[in-house]
Biopython code that builds the backbone (N, CA, C, O; Angstrom):
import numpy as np
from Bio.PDB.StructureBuilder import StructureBuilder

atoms = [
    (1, "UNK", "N", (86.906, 131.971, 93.249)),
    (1, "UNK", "CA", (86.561, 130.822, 94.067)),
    (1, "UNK", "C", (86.832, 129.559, 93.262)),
    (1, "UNK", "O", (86.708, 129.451, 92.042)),
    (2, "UNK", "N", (87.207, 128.649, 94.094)),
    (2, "UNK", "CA", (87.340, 127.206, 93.452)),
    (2, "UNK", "C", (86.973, 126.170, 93.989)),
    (2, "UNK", "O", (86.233, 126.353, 94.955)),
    (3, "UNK", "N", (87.228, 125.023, 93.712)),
    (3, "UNK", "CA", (86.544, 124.069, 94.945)),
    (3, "UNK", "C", (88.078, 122.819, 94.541)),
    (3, "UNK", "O", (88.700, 122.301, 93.614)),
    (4, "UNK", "N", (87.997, 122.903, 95.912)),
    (4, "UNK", "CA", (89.276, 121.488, 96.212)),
    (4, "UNK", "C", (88.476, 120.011, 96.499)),
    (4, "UNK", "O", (87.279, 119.852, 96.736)),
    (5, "UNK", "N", (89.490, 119.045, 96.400)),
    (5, "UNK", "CA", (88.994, 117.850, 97.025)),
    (5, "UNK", "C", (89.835, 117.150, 97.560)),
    (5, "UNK", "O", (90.975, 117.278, 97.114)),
    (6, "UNK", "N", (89.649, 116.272, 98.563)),
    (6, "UNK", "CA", (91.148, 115.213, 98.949)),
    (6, "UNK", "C", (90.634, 113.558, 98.749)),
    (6, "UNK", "O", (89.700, 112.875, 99.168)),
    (7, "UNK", "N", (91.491, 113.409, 98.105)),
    (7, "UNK", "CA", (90.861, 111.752, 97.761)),
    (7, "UNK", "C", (92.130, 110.772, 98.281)),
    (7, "UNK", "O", (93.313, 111.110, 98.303)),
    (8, "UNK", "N", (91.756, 109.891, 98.559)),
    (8, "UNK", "CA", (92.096, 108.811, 99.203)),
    (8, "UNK", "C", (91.694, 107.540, 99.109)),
    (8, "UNK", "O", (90.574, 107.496, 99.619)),
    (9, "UNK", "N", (92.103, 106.179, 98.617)),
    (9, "UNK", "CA", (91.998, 104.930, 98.673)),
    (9, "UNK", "C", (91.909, 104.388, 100.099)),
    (9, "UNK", "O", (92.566, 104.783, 101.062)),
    (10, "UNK", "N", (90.898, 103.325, 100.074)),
    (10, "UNK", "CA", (90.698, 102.644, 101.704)),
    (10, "UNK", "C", (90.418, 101.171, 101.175)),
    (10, "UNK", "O", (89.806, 100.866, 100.151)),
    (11, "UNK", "N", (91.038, 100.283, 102.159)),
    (11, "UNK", "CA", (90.622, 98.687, 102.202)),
    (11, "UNK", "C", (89.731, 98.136, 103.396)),
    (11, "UNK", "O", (90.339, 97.623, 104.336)),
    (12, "UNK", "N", (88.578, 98.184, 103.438)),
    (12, "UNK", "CA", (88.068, 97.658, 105.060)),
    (12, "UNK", "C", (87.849, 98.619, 105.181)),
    (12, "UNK", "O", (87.362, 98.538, 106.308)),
    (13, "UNK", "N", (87.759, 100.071, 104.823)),
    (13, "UNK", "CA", (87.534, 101.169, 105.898)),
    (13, "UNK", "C", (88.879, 101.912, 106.188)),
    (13, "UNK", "O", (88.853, 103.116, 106.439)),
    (14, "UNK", "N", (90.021, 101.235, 106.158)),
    (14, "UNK", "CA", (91.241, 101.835, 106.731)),
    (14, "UNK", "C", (92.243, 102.567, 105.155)),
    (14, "UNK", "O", (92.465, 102.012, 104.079)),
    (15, "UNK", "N", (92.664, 104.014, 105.651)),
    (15, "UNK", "CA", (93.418, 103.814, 104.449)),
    (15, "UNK", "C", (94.704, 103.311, 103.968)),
    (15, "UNK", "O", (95.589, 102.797, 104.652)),
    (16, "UNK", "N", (94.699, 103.560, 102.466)),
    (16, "UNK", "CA", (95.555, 102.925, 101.935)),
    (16, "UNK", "C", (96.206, 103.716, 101.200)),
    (16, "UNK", "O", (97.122, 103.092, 100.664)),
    (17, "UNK", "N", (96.191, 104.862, 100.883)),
    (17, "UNK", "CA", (96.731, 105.522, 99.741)),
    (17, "UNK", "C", (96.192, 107.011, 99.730)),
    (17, "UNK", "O", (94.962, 107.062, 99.735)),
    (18, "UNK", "N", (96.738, 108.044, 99.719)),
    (18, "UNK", "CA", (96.651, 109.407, 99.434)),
    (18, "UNK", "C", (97.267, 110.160, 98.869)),
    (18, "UNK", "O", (97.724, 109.771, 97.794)),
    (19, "UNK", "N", (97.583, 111.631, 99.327)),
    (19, "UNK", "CA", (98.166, 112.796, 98.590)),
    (19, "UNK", "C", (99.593, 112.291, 99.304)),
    (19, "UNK", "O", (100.708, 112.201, 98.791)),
    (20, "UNK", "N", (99.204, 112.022, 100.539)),
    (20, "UNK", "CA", (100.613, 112.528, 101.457)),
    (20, "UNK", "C", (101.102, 111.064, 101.021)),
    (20, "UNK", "O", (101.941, 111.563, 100.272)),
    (21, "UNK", "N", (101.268, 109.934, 100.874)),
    (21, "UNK", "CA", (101.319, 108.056, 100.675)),
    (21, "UNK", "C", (102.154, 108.733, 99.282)),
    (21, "UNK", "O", (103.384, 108.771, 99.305)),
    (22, "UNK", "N", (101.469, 109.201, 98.212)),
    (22, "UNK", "CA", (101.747, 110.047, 97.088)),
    (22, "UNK", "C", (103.214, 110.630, 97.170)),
    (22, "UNK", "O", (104.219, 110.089, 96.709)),
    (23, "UNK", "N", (103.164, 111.564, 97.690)),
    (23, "UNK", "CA", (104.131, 112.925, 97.907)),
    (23, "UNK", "C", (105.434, 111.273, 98.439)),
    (23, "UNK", "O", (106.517, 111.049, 97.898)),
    (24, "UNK", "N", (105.085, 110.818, 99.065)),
    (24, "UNK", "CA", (106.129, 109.451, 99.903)),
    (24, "UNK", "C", (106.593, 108.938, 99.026)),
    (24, "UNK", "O", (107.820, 109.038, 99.034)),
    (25, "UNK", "N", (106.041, 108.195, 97.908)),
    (25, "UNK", "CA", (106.442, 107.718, 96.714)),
    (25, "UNK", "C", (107.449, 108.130, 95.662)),
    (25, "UNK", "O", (108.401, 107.628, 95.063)),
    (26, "UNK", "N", (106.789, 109.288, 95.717)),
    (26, "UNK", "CA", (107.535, 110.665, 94.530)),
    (26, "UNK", "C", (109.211, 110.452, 95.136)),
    (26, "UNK", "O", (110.216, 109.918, 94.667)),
    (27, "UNK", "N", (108.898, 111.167, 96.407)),
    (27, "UNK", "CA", (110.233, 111.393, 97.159)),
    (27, "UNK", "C", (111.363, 109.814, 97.277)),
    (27, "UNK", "O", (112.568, 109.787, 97.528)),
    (28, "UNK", "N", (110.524, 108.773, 97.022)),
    (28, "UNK", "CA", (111.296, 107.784, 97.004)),
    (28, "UNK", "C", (111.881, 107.474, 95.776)),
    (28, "UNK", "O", (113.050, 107.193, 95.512)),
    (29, "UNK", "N", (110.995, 107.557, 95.138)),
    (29, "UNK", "CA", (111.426, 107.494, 93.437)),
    (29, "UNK", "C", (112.287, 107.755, 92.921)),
    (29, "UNK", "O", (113.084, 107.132, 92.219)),
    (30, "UNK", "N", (112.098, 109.782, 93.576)),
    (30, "UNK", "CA", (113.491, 110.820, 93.255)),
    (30, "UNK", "C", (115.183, 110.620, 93.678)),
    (30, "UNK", "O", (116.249, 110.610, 93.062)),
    (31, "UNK", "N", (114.604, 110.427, 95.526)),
    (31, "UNK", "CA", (116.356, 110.360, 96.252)),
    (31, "UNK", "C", (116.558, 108.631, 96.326)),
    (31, "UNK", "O", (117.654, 108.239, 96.727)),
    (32, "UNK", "N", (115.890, 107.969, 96.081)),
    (32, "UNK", "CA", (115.984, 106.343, 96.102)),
    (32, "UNK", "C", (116.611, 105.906, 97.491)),
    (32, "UNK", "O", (117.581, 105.176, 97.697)),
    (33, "UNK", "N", (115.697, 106.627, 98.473)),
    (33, "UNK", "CA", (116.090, 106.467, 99.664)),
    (33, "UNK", "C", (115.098, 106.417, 100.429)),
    (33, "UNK", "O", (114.451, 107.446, 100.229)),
    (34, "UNK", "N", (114.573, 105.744, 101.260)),
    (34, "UNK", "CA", (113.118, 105.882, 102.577)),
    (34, "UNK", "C", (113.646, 107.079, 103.698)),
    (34, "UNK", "O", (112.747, 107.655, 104.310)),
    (35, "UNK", "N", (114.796, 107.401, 103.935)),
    (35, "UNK", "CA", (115.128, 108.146, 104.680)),
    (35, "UNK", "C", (115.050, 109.137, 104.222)),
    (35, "UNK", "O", (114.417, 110.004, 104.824)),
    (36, "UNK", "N", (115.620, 109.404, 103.047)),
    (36, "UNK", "CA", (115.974, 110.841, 102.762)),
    (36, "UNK", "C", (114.640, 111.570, 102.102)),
    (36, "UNK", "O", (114.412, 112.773, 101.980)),
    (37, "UNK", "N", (113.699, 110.227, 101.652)),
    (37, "UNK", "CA", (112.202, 110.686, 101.436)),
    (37, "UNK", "C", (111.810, 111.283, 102.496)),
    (37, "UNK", "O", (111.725, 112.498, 102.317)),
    (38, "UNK", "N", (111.489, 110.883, 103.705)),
    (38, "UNK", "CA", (110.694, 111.192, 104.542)),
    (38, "UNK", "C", (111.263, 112.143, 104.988)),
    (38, "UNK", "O", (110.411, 112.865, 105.504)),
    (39, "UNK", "N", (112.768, 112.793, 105.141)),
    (39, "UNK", "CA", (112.719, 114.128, 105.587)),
    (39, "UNK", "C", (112.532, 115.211, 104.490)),
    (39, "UNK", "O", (112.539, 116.429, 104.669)),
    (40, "UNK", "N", (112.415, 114.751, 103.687)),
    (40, "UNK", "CA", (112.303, 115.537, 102.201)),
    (40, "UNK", "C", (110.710, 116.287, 102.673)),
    (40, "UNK", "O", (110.587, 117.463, 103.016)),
    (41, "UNK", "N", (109.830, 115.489, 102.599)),
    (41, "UNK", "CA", (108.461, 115.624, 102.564)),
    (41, "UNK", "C", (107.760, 115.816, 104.481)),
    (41, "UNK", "O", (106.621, 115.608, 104.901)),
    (42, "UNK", "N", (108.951, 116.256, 105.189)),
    (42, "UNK", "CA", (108.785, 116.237, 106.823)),
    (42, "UNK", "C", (107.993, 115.364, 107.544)),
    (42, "UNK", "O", (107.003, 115.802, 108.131)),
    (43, "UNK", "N", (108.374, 113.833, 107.598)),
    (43, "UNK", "CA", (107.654, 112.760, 108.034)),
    (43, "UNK", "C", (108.875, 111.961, 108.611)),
    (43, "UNK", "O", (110.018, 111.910, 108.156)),
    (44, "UNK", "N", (108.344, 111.335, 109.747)),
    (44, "UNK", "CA", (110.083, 110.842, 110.267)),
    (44, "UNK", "C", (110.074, 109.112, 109.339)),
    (44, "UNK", "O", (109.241, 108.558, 108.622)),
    (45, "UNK", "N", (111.330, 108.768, 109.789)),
    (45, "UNK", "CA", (111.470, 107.654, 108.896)),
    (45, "UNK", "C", (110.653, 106.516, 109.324)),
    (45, "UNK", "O", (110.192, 105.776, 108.455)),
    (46, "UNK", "N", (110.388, 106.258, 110.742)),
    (46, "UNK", "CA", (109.356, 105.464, 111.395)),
    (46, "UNK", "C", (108.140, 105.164, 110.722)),
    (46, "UNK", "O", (107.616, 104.113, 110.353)),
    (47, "UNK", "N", (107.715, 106.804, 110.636)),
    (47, "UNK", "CA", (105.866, 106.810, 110.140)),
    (47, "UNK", "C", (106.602, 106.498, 108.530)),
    (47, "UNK", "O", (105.930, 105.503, 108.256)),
    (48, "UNK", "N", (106.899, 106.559, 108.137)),
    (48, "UNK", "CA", (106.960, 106.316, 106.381)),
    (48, "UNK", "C", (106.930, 105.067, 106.326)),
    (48, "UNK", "O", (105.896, 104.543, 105.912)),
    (49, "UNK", "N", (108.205, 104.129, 106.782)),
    (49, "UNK", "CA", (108.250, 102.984, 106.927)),
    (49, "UNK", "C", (106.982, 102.548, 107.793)),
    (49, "UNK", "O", (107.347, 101.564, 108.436)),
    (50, "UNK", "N", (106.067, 102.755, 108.000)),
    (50, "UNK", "CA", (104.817, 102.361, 108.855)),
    (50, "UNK", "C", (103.798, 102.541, 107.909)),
    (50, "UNK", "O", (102.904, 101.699, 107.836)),
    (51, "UNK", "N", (103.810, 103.631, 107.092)),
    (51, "UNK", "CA", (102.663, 103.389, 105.860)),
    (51, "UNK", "C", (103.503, 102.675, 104.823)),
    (51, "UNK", "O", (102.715, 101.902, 104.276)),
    (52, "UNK", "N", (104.542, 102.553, 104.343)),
    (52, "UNK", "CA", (104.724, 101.808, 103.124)),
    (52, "UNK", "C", (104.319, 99.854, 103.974)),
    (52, "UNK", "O", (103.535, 98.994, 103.572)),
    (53, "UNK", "N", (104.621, 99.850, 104.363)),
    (53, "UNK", "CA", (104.350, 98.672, 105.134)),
    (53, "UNK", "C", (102.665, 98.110, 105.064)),
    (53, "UNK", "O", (102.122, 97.270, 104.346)),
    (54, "UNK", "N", (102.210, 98.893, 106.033)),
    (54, "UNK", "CA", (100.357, 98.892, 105.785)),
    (54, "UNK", "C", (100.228, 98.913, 104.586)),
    (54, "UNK", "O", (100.015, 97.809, 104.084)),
    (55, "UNK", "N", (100.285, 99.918, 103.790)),
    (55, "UNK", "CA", (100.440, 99.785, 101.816)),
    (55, "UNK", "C", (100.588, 98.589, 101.358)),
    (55, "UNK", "O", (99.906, 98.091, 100.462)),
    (56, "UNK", "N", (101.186, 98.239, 101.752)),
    (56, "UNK", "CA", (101.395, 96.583, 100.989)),
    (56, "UNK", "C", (101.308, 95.368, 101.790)),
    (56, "UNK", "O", (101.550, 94.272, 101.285)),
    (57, "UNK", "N", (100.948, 95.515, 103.105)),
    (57, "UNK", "CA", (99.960, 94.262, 103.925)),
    (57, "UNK", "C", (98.181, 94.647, 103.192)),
    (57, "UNK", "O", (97.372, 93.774, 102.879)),
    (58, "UNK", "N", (98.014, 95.758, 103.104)),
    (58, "UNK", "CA", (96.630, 95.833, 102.990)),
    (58, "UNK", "C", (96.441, 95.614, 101.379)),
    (58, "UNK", "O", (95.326, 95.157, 101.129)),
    (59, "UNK", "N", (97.108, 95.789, 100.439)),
    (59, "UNK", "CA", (96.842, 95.887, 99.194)),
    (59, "UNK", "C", (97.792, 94.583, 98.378)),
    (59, "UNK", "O", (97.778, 94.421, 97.158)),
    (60, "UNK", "N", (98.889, 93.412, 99.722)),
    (60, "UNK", "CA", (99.007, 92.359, 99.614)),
    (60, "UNK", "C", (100.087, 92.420, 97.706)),
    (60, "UNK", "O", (99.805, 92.023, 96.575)),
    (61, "UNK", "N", (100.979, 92.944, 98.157)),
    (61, "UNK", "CA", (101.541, 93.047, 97.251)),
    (61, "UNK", "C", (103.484, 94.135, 97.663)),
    (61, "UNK", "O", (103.602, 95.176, 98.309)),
    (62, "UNK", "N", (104.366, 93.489, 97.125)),
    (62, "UNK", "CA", (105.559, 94.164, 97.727)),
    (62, "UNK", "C", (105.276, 95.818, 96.422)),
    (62, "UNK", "O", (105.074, 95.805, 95.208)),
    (63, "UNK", "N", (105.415, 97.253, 97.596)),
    (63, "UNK", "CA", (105.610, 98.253, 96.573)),
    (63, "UNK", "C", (106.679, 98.909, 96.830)),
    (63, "UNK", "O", (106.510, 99.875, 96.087)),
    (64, "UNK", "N", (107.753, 99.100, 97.395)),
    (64, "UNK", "CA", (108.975, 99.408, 97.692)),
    (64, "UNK", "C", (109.980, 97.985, 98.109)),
    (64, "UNK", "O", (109.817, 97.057, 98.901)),
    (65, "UNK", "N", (110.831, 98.271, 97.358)),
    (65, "UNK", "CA", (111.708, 97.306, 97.182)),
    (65, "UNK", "C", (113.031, 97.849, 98.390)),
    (65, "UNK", "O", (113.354, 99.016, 98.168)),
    (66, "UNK", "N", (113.779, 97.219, 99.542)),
    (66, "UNK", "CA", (113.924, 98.141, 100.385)),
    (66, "UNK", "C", (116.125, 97.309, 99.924)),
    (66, "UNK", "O", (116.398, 96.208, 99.444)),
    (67, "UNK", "N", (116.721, 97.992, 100.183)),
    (67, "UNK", "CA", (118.227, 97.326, 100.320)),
    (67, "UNK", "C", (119.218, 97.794, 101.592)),
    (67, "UNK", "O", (120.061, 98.640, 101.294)),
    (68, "UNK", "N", (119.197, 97.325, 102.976)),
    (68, "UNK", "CA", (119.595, 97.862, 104.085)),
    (68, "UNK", "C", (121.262, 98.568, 103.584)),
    (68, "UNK", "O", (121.858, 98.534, 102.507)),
    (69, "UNK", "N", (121.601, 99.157, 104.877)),
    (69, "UNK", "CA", (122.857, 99.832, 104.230)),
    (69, "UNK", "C", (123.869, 98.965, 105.158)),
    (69, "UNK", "O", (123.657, 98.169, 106.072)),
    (70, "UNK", "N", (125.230, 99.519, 104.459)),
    (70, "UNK", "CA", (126.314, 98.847, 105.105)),
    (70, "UNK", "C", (127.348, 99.415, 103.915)),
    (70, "UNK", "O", (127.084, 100.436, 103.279)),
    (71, "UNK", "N", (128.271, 98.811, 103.749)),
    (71, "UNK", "CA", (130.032, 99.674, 103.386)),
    (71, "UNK", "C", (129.436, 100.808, 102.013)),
    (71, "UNK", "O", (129.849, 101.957, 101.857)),
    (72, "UNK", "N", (128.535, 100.213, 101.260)),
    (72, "UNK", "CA", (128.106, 101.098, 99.859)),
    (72, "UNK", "C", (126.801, 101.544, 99.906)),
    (72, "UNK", "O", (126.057, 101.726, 98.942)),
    (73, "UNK", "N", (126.485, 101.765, 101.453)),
    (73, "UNK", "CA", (125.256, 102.152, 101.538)),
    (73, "UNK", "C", (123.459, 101.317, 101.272)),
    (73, "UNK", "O", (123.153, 100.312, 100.629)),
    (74, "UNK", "N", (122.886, 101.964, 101.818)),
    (74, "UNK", "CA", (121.345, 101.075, 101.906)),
    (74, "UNK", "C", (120.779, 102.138, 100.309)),
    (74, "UNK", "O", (121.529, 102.769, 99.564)),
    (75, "UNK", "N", (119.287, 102.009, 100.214)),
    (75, "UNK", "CA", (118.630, 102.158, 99.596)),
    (75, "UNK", "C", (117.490, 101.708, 99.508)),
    (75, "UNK", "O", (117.211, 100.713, 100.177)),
    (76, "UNK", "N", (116.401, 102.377, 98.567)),
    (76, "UNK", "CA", (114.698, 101.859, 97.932)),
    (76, "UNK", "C", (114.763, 102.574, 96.799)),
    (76, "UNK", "O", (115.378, 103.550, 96.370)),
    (77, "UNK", "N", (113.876, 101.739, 96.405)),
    (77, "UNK", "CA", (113.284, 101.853, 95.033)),
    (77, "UNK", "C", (111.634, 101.253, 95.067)),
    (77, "UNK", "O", (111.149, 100.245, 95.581)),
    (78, "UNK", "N", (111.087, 102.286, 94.333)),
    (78, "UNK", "CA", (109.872, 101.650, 93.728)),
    (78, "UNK", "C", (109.635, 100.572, 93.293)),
    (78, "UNK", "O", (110.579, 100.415, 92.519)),
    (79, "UNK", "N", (108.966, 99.589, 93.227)),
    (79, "UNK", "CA", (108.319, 98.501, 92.550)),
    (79, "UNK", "C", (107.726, 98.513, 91.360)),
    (79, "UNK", "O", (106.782, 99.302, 91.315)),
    (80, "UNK", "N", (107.982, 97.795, 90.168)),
    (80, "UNK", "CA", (107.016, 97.815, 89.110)),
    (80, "UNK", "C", (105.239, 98.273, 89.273)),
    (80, "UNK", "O", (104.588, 99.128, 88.672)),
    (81, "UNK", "N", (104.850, 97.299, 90.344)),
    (81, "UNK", "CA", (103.848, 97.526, 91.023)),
    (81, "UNK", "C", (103.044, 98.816, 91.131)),
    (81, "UNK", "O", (101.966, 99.170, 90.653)),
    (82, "UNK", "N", (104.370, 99.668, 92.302)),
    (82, "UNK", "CA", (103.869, 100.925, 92.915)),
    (82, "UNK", "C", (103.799, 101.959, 92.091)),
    (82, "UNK", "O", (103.222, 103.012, 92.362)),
    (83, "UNK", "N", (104.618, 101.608, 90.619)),
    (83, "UNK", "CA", (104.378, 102.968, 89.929)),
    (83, "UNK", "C", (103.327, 102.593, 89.058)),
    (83, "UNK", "O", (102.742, 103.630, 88.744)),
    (84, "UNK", "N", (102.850, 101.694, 88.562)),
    (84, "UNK", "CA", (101.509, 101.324, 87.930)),
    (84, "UNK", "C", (100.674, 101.531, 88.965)),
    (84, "UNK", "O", (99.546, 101.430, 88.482)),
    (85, "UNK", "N", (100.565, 101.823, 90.406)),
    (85, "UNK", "CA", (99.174, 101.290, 91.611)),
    (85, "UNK", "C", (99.479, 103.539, 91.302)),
    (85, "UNK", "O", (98.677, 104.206, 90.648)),
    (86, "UNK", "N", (100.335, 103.943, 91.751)),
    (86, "UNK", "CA", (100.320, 105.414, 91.515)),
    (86, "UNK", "C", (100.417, 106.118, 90.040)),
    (86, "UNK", "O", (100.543, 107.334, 90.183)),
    (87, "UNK", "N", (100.396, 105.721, 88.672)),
    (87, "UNK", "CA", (99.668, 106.146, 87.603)),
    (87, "UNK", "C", (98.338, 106.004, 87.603)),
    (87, "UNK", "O", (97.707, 106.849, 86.967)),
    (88, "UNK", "N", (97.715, 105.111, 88.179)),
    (88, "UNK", "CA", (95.429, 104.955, 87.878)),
    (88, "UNK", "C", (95.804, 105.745, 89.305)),
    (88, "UNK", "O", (95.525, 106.892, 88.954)),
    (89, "UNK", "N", (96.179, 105.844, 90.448)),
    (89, "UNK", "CA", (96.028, 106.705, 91.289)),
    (89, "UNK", "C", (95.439, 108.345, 90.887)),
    (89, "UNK", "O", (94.474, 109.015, 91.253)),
    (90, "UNK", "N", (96.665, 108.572, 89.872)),
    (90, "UNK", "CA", (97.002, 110.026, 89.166)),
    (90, "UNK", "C", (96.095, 110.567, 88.723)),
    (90, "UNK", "O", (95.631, 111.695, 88.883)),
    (91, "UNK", "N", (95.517, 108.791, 87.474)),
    (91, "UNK", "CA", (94.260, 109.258, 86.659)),
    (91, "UNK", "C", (93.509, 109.371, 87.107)),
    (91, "UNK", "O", (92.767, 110.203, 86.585)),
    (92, "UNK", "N", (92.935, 108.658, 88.514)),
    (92, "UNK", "CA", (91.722, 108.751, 88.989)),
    (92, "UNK", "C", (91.278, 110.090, 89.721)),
    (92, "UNK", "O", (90.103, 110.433, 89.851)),
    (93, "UNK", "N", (92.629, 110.959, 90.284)),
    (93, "UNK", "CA", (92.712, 111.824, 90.747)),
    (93, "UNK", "C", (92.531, 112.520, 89.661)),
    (93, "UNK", "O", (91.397, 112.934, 89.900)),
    (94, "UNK", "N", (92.846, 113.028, 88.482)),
    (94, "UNK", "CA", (92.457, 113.688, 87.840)),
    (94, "UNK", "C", (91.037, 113.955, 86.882)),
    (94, "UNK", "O", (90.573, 115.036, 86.520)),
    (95, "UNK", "N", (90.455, 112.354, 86.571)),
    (95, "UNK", "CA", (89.073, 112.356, 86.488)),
    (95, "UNK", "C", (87.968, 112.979, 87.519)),
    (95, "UNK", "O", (86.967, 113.672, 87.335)),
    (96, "UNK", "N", (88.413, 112.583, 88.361)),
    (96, "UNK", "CA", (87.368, 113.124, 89.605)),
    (96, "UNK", "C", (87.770, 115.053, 89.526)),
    (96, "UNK", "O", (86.923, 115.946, 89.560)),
    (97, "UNK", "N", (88.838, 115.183, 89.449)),
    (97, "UNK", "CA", (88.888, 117.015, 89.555)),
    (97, "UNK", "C", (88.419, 117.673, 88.170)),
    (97, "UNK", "O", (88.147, 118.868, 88.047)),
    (98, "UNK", "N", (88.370, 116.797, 87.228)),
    (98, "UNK", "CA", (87.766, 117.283, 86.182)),
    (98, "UNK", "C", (86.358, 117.040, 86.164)),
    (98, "UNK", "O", (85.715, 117.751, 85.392)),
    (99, "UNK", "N", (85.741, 116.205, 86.831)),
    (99, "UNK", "CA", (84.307, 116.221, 87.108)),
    (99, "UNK", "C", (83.637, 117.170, 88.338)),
    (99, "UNK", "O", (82.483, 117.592, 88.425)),
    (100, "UNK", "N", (84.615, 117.325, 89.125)),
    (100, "UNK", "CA", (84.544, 118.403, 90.157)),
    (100, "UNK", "C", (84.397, 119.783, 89.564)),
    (100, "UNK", "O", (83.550, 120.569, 89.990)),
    (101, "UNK", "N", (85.327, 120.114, 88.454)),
    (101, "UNK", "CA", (85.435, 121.703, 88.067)),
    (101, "UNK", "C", (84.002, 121.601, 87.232)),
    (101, "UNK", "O", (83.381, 122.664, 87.205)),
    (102, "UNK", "N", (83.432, 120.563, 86.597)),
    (102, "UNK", "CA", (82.305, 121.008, 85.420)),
    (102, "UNK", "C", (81.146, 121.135, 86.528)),
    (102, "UNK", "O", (80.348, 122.060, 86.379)),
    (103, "UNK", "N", (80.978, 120.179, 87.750)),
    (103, "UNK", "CA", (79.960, 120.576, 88.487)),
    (103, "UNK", "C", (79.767, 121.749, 89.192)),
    (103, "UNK", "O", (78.661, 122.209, 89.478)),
    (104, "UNK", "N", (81.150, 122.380, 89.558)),
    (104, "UNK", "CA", (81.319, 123.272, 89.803)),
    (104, "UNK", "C", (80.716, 124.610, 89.237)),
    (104, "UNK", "O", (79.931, 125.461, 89.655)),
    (105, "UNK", "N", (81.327, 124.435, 88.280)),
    (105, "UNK", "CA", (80.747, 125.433, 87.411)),
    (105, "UNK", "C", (79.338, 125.244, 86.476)),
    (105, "UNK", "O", (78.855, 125.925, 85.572)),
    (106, "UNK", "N", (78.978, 124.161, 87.048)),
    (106, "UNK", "CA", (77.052, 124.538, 86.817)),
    (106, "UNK", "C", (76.765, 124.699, 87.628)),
    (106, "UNK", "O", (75.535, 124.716, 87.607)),
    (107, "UNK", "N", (77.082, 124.845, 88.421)),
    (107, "UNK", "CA", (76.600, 124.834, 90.423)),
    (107, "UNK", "C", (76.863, 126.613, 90.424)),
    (107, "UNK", "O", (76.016, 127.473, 90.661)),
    (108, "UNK", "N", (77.436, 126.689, 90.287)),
    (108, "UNK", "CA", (78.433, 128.668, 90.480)),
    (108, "UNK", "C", (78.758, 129.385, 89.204)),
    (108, "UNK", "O", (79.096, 130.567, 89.257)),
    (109, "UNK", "N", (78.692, 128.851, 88.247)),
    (109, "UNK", "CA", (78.668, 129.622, 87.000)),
    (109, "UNK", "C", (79.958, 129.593, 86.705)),
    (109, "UNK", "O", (80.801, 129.221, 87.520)),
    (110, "UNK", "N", (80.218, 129.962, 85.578)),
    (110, "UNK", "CA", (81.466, 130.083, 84.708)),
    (110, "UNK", "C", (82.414, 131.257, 85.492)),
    (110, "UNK", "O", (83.593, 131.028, 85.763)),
    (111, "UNK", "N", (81.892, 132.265, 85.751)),
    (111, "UNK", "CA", (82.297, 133.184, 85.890)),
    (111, "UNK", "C", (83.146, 133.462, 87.809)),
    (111, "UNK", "O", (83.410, 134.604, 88.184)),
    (112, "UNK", "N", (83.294, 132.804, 88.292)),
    (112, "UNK", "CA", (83.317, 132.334, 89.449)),
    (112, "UNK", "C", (84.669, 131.673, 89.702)),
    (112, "UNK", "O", (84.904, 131.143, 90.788)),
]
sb = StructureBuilder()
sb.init_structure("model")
sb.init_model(0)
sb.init_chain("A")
sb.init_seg("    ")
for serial, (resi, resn, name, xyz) in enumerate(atoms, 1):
    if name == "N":
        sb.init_residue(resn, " ", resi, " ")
    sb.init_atom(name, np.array(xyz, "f"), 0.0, 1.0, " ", f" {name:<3s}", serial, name[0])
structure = sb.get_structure()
């Protein structure tokens, strides 16, 4: 047995940032494309471009840098920004699962 968690950033109540916002990033990072992210990670290009957008009206800051296409092609790239706002993301995600497994296991024992 183990115990999971899903964490998520919110501004106002609404969110701002998750696993899946996450997984969006990665994929942009990798193919340096919003398109080819979002079918990468099965999200159409609409909804991606609809959270990177909210992402950075709500947190008021550009995190994808976008370059439309035409004879040599479009493109994105990350922002200085977005990969510093998704490293304390990482850490924070990982502090919290490391405080999760020790409660865990005073809660259920080692052995578990």
């Amino acid at each position: 047995m183990q115990v999971r968690s899903k964490i998520w950033l919110a501004v106002d109540g609404e969110p701002v940032f998750g696993s899946g916002r996450e997984a969006l990033f990665k994929a942009i990072d990798r193919l340096g494309s919003i398109n080819k992210a979002a079918k990468d990670i099965n999200l159409s290009y609409r909804k991606a471009l609809s959270y990177i957008q909210t992402m950075e009206q709500r947190l008021g800051e550009q995190l994808v840098e976008r370059k439309t296409g035409g004879l040599h092609g479009g493109g994105a790239h990350l922002t200085k920004e977005a990969k510093e706002f998704m490293k304390k993301y990482e850490q924070l995600e990982e502090g919290i699962n490391e405080m999760l497994d020790k409660k865990f296991q005073d809660v259920f024992g080692k052995g578990n």
